[in-house]
C-alpha positions in Angstrom: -52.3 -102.1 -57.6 -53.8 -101.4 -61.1 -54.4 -97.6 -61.7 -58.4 -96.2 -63.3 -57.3 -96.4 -67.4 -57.2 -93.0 -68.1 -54.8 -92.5 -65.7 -52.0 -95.3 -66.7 -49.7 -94.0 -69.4 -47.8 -96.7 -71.1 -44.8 -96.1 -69.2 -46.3 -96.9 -66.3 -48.6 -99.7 -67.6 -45.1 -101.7 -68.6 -43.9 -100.8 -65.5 -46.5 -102.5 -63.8 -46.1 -105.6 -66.3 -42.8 -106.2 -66.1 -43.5 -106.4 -62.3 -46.5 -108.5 -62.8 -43.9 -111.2 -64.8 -41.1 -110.9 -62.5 -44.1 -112.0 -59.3 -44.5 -114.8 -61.3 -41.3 -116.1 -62.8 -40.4 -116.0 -59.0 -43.0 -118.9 -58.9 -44.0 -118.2 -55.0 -47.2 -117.4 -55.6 -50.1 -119.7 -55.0 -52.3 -121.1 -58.2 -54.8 -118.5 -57.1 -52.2 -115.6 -56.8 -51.0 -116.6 -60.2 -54.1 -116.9 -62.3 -54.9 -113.0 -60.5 -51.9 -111.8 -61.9 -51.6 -113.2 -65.6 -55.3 -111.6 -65.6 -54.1 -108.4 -64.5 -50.9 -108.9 -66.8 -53.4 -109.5 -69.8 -55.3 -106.4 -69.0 -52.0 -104.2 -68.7 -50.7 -105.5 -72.0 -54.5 -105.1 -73.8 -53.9 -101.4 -72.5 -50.2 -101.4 -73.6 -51.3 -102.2 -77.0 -54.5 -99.8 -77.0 -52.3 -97.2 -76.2 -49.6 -98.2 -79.2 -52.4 -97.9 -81.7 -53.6 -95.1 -80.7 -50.2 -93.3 -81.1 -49.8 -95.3 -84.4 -53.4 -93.7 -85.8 -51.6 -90.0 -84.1 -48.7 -90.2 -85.5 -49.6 -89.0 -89.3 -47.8 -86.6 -91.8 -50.0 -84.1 -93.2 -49.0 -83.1 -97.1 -49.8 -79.7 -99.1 -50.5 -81.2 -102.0 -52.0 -78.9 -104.8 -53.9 -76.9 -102.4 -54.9 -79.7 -100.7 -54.4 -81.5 -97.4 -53.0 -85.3 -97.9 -53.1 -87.7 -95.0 -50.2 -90.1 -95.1 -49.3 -92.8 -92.6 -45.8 -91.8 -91.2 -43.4 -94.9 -91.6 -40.1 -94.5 -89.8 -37.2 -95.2 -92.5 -34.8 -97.7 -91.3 -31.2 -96.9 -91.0 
């Protein structure tokens, strides 16, 4: 079910999640079954987040600033 990692972009990670809560909302599955999938769940959304920070630390603004470069931390203005 789960894909290697490096090969799960978050996209597909949530996809998988939001499958993984839907299983069990459902409630059919055994105890067994259940605890299986809120593990998996737990390791999709550790990955889901990894991935988010990641992008966060990516997504930077680089400033000339008096011949030099100046890293900033791009924060989205709210409309």
């Amino acid at each position: 079910m789960a894909e290697k990692k490096a090969n799960l972009d978050f996209e597909k990670a949530m996809e998988q999640l939001e499958e993984i809560a839907k299983e069990l909302e459902q409630g059919d599955l055994s105890l067994d079954e259940s605890v299986n999938k809120f593990e998996a769940g737990m390791k999709l959304s550790k990955q889901c987040n990894e991935l988010l920070e990641n992008a966060e630390k990516r997504i930077t603004v680089l400033l000339q600033e008096e011949g030099n470069i100046k890293e900033e931390n791009f924060i989205q203005e709210e409309e």
